[in-house]
C-alpha positions in Angstrom: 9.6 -1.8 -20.4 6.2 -2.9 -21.7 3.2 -2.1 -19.8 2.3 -5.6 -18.6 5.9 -6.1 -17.0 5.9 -2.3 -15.5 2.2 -3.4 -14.2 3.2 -6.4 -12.6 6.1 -4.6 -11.1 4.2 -1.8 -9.6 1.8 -4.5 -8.2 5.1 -6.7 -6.9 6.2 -2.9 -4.9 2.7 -2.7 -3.3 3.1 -6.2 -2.1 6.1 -5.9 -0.6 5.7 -2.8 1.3 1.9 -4.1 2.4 4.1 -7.3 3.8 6.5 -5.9 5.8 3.9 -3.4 7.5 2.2 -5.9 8.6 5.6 -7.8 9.9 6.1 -4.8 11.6 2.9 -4.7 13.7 0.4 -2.6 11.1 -3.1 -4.1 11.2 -4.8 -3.9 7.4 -8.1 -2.2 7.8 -9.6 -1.6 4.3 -9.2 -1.7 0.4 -10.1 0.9 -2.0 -10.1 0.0 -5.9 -10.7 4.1 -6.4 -14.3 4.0 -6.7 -15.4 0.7 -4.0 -14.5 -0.1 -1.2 -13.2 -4.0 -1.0 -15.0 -4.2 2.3 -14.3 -4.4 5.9 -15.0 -8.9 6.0 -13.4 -9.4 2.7 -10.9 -7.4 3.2 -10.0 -9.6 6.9 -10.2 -12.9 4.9 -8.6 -11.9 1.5 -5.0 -13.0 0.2 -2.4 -10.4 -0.1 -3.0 -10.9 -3.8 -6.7 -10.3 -3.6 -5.9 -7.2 -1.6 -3.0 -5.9 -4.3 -5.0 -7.1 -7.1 -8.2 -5.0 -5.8 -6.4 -2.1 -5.2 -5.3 -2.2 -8.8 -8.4 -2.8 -10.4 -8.8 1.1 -11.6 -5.6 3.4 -12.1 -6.0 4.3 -8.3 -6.5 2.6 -4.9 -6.1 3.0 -1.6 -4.8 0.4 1.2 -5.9 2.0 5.0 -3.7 0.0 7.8 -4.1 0.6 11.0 -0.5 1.8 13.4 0.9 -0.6 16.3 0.0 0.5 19.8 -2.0 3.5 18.4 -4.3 2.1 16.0 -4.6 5.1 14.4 -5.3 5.1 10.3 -2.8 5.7 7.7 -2.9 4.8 4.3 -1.2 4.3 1.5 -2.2 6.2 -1.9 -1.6 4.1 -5.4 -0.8 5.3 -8.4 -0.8 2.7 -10.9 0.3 3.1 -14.6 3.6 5.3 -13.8 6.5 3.1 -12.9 7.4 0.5 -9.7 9.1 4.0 -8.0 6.1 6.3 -8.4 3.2 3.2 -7.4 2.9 4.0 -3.8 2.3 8.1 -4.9 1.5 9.5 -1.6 0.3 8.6 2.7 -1.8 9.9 4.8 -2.3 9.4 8.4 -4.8 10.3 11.1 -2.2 13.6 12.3 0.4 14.5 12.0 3.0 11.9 14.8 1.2 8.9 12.7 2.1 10.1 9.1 5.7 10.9 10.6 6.1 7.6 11.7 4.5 6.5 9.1 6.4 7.4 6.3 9.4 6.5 8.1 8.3 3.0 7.7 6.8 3.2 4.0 10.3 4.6 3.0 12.4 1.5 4.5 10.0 -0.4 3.2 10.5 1.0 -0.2 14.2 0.6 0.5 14.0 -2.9 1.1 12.1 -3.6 -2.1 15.2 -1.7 -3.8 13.0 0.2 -5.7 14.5 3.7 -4.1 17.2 5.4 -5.7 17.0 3.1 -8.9 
């Protein structure tokens, strides 16, 4: 797989698990390209697009969401450059009941990209 096509699919992952958090009742909070932050207003107004394509402007980025009912932070921790099943490369959470849940979610999300297992 050439790196433009493994890019684009690493980018396509990010999207979809970004998309069904928020279907699920996450709130998107910020964007980090690695080294800026996207910002708190831009961030509100942006595209998922913008928001993927930020966080994929250097070889690492970070997406922080905020948990239904809780509103407690958790993020997800890019990887880019690997492949579409290493992208999202670790979470973190505000304790340790958020990152359980959490991941919980991230994983089925990953599922439903069909990017585990593959």
């Amino acid at each position: 797989m050439s790196a433009s096509i493994r890019f684009d699919n690493e980018k396509q992952v990010v999207r979809q698990v970004c998309e069904r958090l928020l279907r699920w009742g996450y709130s998107l909070g910020n964007v980090s390209d690695g080294e800026e932050l996207m910002g708190a207003t831009a961030t509100k107004n942006a595209t998922m697009t913008e928001i993927v394509e930020w966080s994929s402007c250097a070889e690492s980025g970070q997406i922080l969401f905020y948990a239904p009912h809780t509103g407690k932070r958790c993020s997800l921790i890019l990887i880019y450059g690997n492949s579409p099943q290493e992208v999202v490369a670790d979470l973190s959470a505000q304790d340790e009941d958020t990152l359980t849940v959490f991941t919980e979610h991230v994983d089925s999300a990953l599922e439903l990209t069909g990017i585990l297992g593959n």
